[in-house]
C-alpha positions in Angstrom: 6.0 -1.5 23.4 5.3 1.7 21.6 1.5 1.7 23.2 2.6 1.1 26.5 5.3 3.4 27.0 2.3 6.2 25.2 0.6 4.7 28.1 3.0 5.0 31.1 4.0 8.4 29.8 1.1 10.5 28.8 -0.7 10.7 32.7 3.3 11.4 33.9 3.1 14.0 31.4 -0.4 15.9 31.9 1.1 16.0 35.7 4.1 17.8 34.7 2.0 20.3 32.4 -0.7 20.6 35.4 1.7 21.6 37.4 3.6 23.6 36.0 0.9 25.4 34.2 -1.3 26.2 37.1 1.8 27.3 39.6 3.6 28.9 37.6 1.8 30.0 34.1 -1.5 31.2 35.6 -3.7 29.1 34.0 -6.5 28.3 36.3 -8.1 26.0 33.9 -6.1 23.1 34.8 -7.3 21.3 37.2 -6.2 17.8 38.4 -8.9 16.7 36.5 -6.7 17.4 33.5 -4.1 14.9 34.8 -6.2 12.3 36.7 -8.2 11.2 33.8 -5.4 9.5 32.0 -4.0 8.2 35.1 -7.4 6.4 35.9 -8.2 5.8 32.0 -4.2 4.2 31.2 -5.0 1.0 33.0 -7.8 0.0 31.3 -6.0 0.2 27.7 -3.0 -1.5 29.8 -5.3 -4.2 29.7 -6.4 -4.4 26.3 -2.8 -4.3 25.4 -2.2 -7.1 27.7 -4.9 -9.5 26.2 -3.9 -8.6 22.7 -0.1 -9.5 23.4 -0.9 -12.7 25.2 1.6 -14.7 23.4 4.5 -12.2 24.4 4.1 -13.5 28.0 3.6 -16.8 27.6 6.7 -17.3 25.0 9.7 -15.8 27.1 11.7 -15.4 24.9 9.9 -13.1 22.9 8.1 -10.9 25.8 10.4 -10.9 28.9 10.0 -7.4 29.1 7.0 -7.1 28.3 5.7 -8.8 30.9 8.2 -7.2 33.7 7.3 -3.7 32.2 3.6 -4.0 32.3 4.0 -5.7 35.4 5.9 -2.8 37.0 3.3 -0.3 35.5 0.3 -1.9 36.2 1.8 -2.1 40.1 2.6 1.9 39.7 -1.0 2.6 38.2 -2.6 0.2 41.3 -1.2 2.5 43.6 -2.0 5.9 42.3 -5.3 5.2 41.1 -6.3 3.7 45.0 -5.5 7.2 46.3 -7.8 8.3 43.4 -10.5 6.2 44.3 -10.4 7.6 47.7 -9.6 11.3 47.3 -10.9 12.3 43.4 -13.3 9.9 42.0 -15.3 6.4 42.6 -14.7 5.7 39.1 -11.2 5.1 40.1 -12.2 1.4 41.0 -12.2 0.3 37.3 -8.6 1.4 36.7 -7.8 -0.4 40.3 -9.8 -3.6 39.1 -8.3 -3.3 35.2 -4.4 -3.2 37.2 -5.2 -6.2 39.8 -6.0 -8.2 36.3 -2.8 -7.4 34.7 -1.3 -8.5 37.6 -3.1 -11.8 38.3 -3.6 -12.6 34.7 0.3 -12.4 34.3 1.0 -14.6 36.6 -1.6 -17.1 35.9 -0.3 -16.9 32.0 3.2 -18.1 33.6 1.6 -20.4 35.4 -0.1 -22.1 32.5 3.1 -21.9 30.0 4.7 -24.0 32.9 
């Protein structure tokens, strides 16, 4: 849980700083690159945290909020990173693809456990 919350909070984070630092401290050398990198590269270690915690969402009583928790980030990460795809960057797409799998796979897992 450690991992994903360092994964939900880090991009939320670099937007703050961004922000913050380029309105108000002058410093021109953050960009929104600074903060859409994380956002788009977050997803894809979502996913290798999903596949290594497997047995979390198949056992419920162990992983219930796991599941709901990557669930709701993955969901949060699909949206953000579509308006990335169109606006900033192409590459974009992988952290769109890497989120639709969280999703899909999770509920497939529940599925099978069923």
């Amino acid at each position: 849980m450690k991992f994903l919350a360092a994964c939900t909070l880090v991009p939320i984070l670099c937007f703050a700083f961004q922000d913050l630092g380029s309105k108000y401290g002058g410093m021109d050398w953050l960009t929104y690159g600074y903060a859409a990198w994380p956002l788009m590269i977050s997803p894809v270690l979502m996913l290798a945290l999903f596949f290594r915690n497997r047995e979390l969402i198949r056992n419920p009583r162990m992983g219930s909020n796991f599941s709901q928790t990557i669930k709701i980030v993955a969901a949060m990460y699909l949206f953000w990173n579509i308006i990335g795809a169109l606006g900033y960057s192409w590459l974009a797409v992988i952290s769109v693809l890497s989120s639709l799998t969280i999703l899909v796979a999770d509920r497939q897992l529940k599925k099978a456990r069923a």
